[in-house]
C-alpha positions as CSV (number, residue, x, y, z in Angstrom):
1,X,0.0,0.0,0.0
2,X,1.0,3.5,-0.6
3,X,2.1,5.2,1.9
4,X,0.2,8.9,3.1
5,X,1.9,11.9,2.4
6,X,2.5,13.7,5.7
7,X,0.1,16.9,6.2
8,X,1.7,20.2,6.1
9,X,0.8,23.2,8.0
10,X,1.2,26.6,6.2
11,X,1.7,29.1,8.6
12,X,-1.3,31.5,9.6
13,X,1.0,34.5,8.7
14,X,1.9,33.4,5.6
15,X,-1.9,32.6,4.7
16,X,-3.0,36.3,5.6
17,X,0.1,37.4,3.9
18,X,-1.2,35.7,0.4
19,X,-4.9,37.3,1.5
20,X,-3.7,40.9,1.8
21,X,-1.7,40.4,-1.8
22,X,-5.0,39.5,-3.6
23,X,-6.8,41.7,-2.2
24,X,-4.7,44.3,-3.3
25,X,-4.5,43.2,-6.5
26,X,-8.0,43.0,-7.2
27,X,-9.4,45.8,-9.4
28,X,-11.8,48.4,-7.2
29,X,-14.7,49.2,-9.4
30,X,-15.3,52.9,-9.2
31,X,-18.0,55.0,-11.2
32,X,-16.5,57.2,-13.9
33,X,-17.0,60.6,-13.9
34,X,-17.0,62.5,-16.7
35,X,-15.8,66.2,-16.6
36,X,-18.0,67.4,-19.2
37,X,-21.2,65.4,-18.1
38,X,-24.2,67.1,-17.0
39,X,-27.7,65.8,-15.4
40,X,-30.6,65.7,-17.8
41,X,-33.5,66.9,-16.4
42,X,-37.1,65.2,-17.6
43,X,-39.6,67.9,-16.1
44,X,-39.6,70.9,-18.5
45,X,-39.7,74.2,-16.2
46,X,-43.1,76.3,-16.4
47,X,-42.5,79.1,-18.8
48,X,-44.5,82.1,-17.8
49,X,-46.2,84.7,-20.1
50,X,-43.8,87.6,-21.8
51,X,-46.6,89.6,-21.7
52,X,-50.1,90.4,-19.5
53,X,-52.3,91.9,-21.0
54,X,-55.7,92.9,-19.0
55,X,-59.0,94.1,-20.8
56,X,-59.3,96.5,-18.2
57,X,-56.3,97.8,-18.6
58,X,-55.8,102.5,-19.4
59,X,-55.0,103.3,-23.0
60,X,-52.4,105.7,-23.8
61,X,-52.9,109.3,-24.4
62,X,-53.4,109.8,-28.2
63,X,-52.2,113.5,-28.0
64,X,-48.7,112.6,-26.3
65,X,-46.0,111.8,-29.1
66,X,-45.0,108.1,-28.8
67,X,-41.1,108.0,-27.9
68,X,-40.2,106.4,-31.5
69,X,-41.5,109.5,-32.9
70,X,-39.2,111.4,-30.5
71,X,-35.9,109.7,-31.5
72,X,-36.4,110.1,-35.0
73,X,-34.8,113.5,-35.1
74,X,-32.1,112.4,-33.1
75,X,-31.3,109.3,-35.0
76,X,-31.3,111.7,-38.4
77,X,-29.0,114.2,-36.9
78,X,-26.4,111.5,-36.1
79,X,-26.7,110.2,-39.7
80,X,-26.4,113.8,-41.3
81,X,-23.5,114.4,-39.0
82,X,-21.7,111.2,-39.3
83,X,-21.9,111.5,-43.7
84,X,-20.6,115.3,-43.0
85,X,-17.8,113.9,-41.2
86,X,-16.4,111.3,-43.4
87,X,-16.8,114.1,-46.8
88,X,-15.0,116.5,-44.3
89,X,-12.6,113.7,-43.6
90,X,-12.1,113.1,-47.6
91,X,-11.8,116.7,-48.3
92,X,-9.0,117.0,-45.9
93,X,-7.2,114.3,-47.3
94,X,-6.9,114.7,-51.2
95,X,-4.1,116.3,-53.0
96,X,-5.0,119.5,-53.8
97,X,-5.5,120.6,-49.8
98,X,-2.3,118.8,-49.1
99,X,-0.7,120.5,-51.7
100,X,-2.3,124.3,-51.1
101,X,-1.0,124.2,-47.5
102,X,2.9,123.3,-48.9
103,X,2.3,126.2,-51.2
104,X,0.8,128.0,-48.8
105,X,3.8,127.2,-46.4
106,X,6.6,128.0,-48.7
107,X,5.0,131.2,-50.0
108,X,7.3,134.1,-48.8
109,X,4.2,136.4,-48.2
110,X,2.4,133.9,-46.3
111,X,5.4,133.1,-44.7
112,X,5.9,136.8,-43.5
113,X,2.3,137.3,-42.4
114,X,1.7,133.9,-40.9
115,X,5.3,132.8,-39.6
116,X,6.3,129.7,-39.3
117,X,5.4,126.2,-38.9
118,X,2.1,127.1,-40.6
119,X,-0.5,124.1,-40.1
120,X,-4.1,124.0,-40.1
121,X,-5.9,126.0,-37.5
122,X,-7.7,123.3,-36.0
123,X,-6.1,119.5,-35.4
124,X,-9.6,118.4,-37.3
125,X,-9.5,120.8,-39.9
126,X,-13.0,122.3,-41.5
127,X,-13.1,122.3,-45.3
128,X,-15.5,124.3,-46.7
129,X,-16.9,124.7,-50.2
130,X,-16.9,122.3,-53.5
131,X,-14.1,119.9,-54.1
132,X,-15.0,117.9,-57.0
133,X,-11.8,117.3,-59.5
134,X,-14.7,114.9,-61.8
135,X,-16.7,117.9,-63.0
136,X,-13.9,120.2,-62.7
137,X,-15.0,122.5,-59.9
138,X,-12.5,123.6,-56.7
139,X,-13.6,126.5,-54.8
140,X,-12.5,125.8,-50.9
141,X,-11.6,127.4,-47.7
142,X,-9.9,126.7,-44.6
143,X,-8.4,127.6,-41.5
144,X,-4.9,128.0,-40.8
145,X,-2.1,129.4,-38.2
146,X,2.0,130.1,-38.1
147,X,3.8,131.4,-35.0
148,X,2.8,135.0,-36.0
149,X,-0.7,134.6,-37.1
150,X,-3.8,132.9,-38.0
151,X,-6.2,133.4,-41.3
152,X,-8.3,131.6,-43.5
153,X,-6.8,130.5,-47.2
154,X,-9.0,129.9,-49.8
155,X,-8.5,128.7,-53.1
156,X,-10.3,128.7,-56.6
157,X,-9.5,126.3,-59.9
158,X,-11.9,125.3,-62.6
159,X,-11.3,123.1,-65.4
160,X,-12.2,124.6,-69.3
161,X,-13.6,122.0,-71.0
162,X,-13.6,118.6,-70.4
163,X,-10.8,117.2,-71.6
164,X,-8.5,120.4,-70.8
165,X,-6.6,121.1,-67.5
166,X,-7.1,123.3,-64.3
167,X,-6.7,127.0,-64.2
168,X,-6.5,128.6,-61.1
169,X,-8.6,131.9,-60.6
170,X,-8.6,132.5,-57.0
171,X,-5.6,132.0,-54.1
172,X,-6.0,134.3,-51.5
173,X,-5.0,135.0,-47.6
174,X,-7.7,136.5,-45.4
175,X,-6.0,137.4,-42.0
176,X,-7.7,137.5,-38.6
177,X,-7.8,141.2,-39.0
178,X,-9.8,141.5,-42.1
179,X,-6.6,142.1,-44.4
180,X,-6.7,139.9,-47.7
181,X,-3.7,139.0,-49.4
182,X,-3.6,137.7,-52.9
183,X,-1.0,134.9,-53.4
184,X,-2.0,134.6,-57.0
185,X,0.3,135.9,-59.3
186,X,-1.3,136.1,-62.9
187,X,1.6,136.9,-65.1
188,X,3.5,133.8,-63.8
189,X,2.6,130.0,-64.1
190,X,-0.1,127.9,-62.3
191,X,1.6,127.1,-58.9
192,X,-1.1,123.9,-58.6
193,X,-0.7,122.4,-62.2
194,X,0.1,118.9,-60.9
195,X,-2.0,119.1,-58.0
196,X,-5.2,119.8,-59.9
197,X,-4.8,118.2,-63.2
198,X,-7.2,115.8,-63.8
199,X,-6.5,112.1,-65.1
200,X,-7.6,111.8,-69.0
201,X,-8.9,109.0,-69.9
202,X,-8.8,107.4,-73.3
C-alpha cells in the first residue's frame, strides 16, 4: 500500500500574507466621472407669459408723441452728422488741400504774415466749399495758423472743357484782421498744375 503523504501546515502568517496580496491586486470598481457630463432633467420648467395683458387695462394718451416719434430727429442728426464727417474727412485728405498748404507754407508772403510752422488751425480741420476734380470744380476754404498769425486760405480752380486742364482763378489769404492778401500771381505760371490736373482717360 501506498504510503500517506504527511500533512503540512502553512503558517497563519503566511496565509493572511497571500490574502492581503489578492486583495490588493484586485481591481476596485469605481464609477466614472465624466468632466463634461451634466444631469438631464425630464420635467420641463413652467415658462410664464412675456406679456399680460388685461382688458381692463388704461389706453395711452393719443395726443402725447410716442417716444419712437421722439428719436427720430435724433437718429437723423447722427446720420447727417456722421456723412458730413467722413466728406470733411475726404476733403481734408486729397491732393490738392495737401498740396495748397505746402504752397501755402513756402509762399514768402504767407510766410511773413503767418510765420512759421504754418499748419491748419484746428487739429480736425473744417473744409469748406466744393471739391470735385470729376466735374472740374475747386472752390474751398480753410483755416490755418504760423507762430505770427492765424487766417483763413481759400483757393479757386476750374477746369475749361472737359478734356482740358485746371486753371487757377482765385488763391487768396484773409488774415484775422480782415486784411486779404492775394498769393495769385497772374503773369506767372499755375503754382497747382500737378496738384489739380485731372487724369484723361482714353
Amino acid at each position: 500500500m501506498l504510503k500517506s503523504l504527511p500533512k503540512t501546515r502553512i503558517p497563519t502568517s503566511t496565509t493572511a500574507t497571500a490574502t492581503s496580496s489578492l486583495l490588493h491586486l484586485r481591481p476596485i470598481s469605481r464609477p466614472l466621472l465624466h468632466p463634461f457630463s451634466r444631469k438631464i432633467t425630464t420635467t420641463a420648467r413652467p415658462i410664464g407669459t412675456f406679456t399680460e395683458r388685461r382688458s381692463d387695462r388704461t389706453l395711452p394718451d393719443p395726443s402725447k408723441p410716442s417716444k419712437t416719434l421722439l428719436t427720430l430727429p435724433l437718429f437723423a442728426s447722427i446720420i447727417l452728422l456722421s456723412a458730413a464727417a467722413i466728406f470733411n474727412y475726404q476733403k481734408s485728405s486729397s491732393s490738392v488741400v495737401s498740396s495748397t498748404l505746402y504752397a501755402l507754407r513756402v509762399h514768402p508772403r504767407a510766410k511773413e504774415l503767418l510765420g512759421e510752422d504754418i499748419s491748419f488751425k484746428s487739429k480736425m480741420p473744417w473744409i469748406h466749399g466744393t471739391l470735385s476734380q470729376l466735374r472740374g470744380d475747386i472752390d474751398i476754404a480753410y483755416g490755418v495758423k504760423g507762430t505770427k498769425g492765424e487766417g483763413v486760405m481759400r483757393f479757386r480752380s476750374v477746369r475749361r472743357g472737359r478734356m482740358g486742364l485746371f486753371e487757377t482763378l482765385d488763391w487768396s489769404l484773409l488774415m484775422d484782421d480782415g486784411h486779404k492778401v492775394l498769393l495769385l500771381d497772374n503773369s506767372a505760371a499755375d503754382p497747382f498744375p500737378q496738384a489739380t490736373a485731372a487724369p484723361l482717360h482714353k
